[in-house]
N, C-alpha and C positions, 0 to 999 in steps of 0.2 A: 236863501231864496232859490240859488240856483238848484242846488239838492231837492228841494222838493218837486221841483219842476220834472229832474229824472226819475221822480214816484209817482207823478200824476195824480199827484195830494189835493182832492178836492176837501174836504174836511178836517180843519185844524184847529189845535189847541196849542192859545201860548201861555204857557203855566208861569203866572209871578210874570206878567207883562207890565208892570207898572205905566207909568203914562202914555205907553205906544210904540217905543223906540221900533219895534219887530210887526205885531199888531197893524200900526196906520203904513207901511210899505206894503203889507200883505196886499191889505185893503185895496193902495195904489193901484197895483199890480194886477185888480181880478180876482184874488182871493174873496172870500169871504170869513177870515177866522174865528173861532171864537176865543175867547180870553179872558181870563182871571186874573188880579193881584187882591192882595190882604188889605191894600190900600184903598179905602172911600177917597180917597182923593186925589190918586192918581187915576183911577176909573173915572172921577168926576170930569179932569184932567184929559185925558183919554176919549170920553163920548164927546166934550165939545168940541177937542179938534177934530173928530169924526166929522159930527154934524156942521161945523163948516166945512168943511168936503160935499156935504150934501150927502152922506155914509148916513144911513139908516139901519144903527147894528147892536139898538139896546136891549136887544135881547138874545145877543152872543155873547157882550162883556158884562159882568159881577164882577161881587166882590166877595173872594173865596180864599181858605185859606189851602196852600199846598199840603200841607201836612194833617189836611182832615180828608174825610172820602169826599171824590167829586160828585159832581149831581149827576155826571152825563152816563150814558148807557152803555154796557159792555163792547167791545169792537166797534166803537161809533166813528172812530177818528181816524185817517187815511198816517197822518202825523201829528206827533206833538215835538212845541219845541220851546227851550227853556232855557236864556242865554243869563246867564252869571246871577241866577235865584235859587239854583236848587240845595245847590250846597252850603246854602243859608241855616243850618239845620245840627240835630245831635245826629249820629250815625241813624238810631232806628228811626227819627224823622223824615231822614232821606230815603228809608230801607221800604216803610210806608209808600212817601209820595212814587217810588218808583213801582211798588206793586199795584198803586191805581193809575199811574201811566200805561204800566201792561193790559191791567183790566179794560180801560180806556182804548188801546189802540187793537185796531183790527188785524188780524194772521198778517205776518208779512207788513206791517206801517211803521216807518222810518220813528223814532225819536235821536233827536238831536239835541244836545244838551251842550254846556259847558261849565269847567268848574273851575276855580281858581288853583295853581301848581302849591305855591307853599308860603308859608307863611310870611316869609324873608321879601318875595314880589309884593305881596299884601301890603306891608309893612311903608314899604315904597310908595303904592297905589292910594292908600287910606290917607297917610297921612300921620297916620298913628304909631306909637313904638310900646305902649302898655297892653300886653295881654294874659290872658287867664287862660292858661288849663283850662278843660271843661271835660273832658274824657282823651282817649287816644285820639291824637289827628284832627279834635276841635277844641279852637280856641272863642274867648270872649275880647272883642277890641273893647278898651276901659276908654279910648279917646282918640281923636278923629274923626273923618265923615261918617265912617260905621261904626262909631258907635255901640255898643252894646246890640249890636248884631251880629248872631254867632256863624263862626266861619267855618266849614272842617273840609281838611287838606288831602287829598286822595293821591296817590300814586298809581301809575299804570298797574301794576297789579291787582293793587285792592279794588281798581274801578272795574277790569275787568273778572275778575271775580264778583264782584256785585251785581255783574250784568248780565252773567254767563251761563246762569239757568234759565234765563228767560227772554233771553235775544242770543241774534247768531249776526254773521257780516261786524262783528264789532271793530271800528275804527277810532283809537286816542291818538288823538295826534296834538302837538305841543303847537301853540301857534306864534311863539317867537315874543311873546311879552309876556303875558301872566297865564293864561288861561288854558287847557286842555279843551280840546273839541273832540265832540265824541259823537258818532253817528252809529246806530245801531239799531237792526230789527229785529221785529215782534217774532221768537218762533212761533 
């Protein structure tokens, strides 16, 4: 929240906002975001704790999936941000959703993301100790809270390389428990 604040982000996308965690603070806040997950039912989740707020915003959150094209319009979004969803994904998944985050965000708009460090913290986090290969650097959890939700593990170079033809200002930084936080603009 504070980051966007230094962009003067009137228009957002929180990609894979499941029930609001990021979404109903915006809201709080004066934002107005818009917001996606795959989930009908954390959306459903989601609009009523809006609506008791008295947030009238059913026509900012659906229910979409990241790794298909979004609906919204080229350079529409000031920022997008996407806190521990994206790297839900096989590599060209991510490679996808990150090319319609670019399309999606206007010259110069912040995306913020995060992704899980390695699999070893995961492992800790989930719950779980059974996992699958699935290509380089994604696995399948077989048991735990995620379940057969696939994970794939990036390291500072490979994120930066993934990011580095089409964002500049790139900042990964480790945030001392599991996650990489990464801000980065639209060239």
């Amino acid at each position: 929240l504070l980051k966007l604040k230094d962009v003067s982000a009137k228009t957002i996308l929180d990609l894979g906002c499941g029930t609001g965690r990021h979404a109903t603070p915006l809201y709080k806040n004066g934002y107005k975001p818009y917001a996606f997950d795959i989930s009908a039912n954390a959306i459903s989740q989601l609009k009523a704790e809006l609506a008791n707020y008295g947030i009238d915003c059913l026509d900012r959150i659906i229910i979409a999936d990241m790794f298909e094209h979004f609906i919204y319009s080229n350079n529409f979004f000031d920022s997008v941000i996407s806190i521990a969803t994206i790297y839900h994904g096989t590599i060209n998944n991510i490679k996808f959703a990150l090319s319609e985050v670019k399309r999606v965000l206007k010259p110069g708009g912040m995306f913020y993301f995060t992704t899980s460090v390695n699999i070893e913290n995961s492992k800790s986090i989930n719950s779980g100790n059974n996992y699958i290969l699935v290509e380089k650097g994604t696995f399948l959890p077989l048991d735990g809270r995620e379940k057969h939700l696939v994970h794939h593990y990036f390291d500072r170079d490979e994120l930066f390389k993934l990011l580095s033809e089409d964002f500049n200002d790139i900042s990964i930084n480790f945030d001392g428990d599991n996650y990489f936080e990464v801000y980065c603009f639209k060239k």
